[in-house]
C-alpha positions, 0 to 999 in steps of 0.5 A: 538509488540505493541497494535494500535494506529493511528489517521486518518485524512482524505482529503479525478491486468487473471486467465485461468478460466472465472468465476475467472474474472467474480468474480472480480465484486464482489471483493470490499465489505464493511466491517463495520468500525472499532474504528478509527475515520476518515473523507474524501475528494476528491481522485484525481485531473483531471490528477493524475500521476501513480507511480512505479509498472511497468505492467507485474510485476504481482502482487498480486490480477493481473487477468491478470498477469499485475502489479497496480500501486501507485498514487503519492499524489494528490492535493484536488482539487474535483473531476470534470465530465469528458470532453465530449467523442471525436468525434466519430470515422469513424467506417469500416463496420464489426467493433464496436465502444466501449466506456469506463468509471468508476466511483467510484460508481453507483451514484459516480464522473467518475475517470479521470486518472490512469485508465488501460484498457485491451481488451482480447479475449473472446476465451481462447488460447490452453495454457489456457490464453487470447490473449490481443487485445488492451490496452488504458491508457486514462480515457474514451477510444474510441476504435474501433474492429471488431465485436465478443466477448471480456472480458474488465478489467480495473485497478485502482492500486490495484482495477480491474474490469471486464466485458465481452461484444458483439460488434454489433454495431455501438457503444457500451458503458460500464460504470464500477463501481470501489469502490476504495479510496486511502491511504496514511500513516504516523509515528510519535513519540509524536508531531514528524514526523519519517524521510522517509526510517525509516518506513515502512507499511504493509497493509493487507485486514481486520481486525488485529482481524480477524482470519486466516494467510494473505499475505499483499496486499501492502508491504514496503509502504514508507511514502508519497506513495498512495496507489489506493486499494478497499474500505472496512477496512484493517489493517497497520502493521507499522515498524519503524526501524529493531527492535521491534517499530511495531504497528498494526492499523485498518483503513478503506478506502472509495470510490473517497476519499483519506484517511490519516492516521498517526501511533504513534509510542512509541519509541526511537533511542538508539545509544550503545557504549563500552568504556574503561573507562567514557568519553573515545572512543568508542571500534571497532569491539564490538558485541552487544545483546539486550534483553529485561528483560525475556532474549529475543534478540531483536537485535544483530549487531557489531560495535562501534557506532550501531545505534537501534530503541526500543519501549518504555520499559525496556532492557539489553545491552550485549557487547562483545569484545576481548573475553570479556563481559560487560552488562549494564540495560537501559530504553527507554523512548517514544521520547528521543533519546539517548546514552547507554553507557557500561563500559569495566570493 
């Protein structure tokens, strides 16, 4: 694996137990920047869409069992106030009226989409759980319940906030704080841009030189994807191709700013082949090993033209075909693409 290199160029998920949600609040704190030098802009414009995490996937960091989500990539457009609250509702006597905003921050824009509101009972169920009362997906909610107490949690794709509250009455209003940014990520070899579906990203929350075994908090991000996550540093494991392309890079992202960051790769694609003499066809059915020079695999696959993506270094080629075995020396060299060719003799 290789060492990071990435620039950043910014534009700018219920636990049975109540403390474990009241926790959340405190769930989104700044750890200080690491090397990368990056710049940001605004997040969202008025009316983001919500990409493809469907609610009830359960992800990871769901309190309540409900999946996040990924915003689509945003316009810079800044972010602008929130229209005016809707006409109060007529309230029944014996029921409240509960408005519902987030910002970025205390001092920060209000979000003005991709916000998912859940009203829970504040009573557990004899299982444990909470029984949901009422979801809204609007940006400032004006909900009407009876009066009592309740838990609200809102989701912002991988940010989450939660609040209990008593309603009274007539009206209620409950501003929470969401510190969350947005990341988007790219690959490139030198100057070129790596084809969608040839990499992917891993992020994890921290710093790579941090001790300790952590899962990822995003898996398989594909280029183009953003991805809503609390503010603070993490860290991108990038993989290019199935092979041994994969680098390691520490980024940080900032509240109601949208990050961009671009991971280069030193890397090649190799196409290997076996003939039976120079110029001559590509043999069929051939089973293929790369090694690096200490004799570690890196990859093993069968056909006539299989196709690997190797980072830049110095490797062995070892073909096998109708019971025979043929190796070849081979360097790779950071952007050139190219053909292996081994001799069958």
């Amino acid at each position: 694996m290789s060492a990071a290199t990435a620039f950043a160029a910014a534009r700018a998920r219920p636990g049975t137990a109540f403390v474990l949600m009241l926790a959340l609040l405190a769930c989104n704190p700044a750890i200080p920047s690491t090397a990368l030098a990056q710049s940001s802009s605004s997040l969202f414009s008025a009316t983001p869409s919500i990409g493809s995490i469907s609610p009830g996937s359960g992800g990871r960091g769901d309190v309540f069992g409900l999946g996040g989500g990924m915003l689509a990539p945003a316009s810079q457009t800044p972010l602008v106030p929130t229209a005016p609250l809707a006409q109060m509702p007529a309230v029944p006597a014996g029921q409240v009226a509960l408005a519902l905003s987030a910002r970025f921050g205390k001092e920060a824009h209000v979000i003005e989409g991709g916000l998912t509101w859940r009203v829970y009972s504040a009573k557990p169920e004899p299982g444990g759980g909470f029984k949901l009362i009422k979801e809204d997906k609007s940006p400032a909610p004006m909900l009407v319940l009876p009066a009592g107490s309740y838990i609200v949690h809102v989701g912002f794709g991988l940010a989450t906030a939660v609040k209990p509250v008593t309603l009274r009455g007539p009206t209620l209003r409950e501003d929470f704080e969401l510190p969350a940014g947005g990341l988007r990520i790219e690959g490139r070899v030198g100057d070129v841009r790596v084809p969608a579906g040839q990499i992917s990203f891993d992020v994890y929350k921290g710093s790579q030189f941090e001790a300790g075994d952590r899962r990822p908090i995003a898996e398989h991000v594909m280029t183009g994807d953003v991805v809503v996550m609390p503010e603070g540093t993490y860290y991108i494991v990038s993989n290019y191709g199935d092979a041994n392309s994969v680098v390691r890079s520490d980024i940080r992202v900032a509240a109601g700013k949208l990050t961009d960051v671009t991971v280069n790769h030193r890397a090649a694609a190799i196409t290997l082949k076996l003939v039976g003499e120079k110029g001559g066809e590509a043999l069929a059915n051939t089973a293929w090993s790369v090694l690096t020079p200490g004799g570690d695999v890196i990859k093993e696959s069968i056909g006539a033209f299989p196709r690997v993506i190797l980072a830049e270094g110095e490797y062995r080629a070892i073909a096998r075909n109708e019971g025979k075995v043929f190796e070849r020396e081979f360097k790779v060299v950071a952007g050139v693409d190219g053909d292996v060719v081994v001799t069958a003799r």
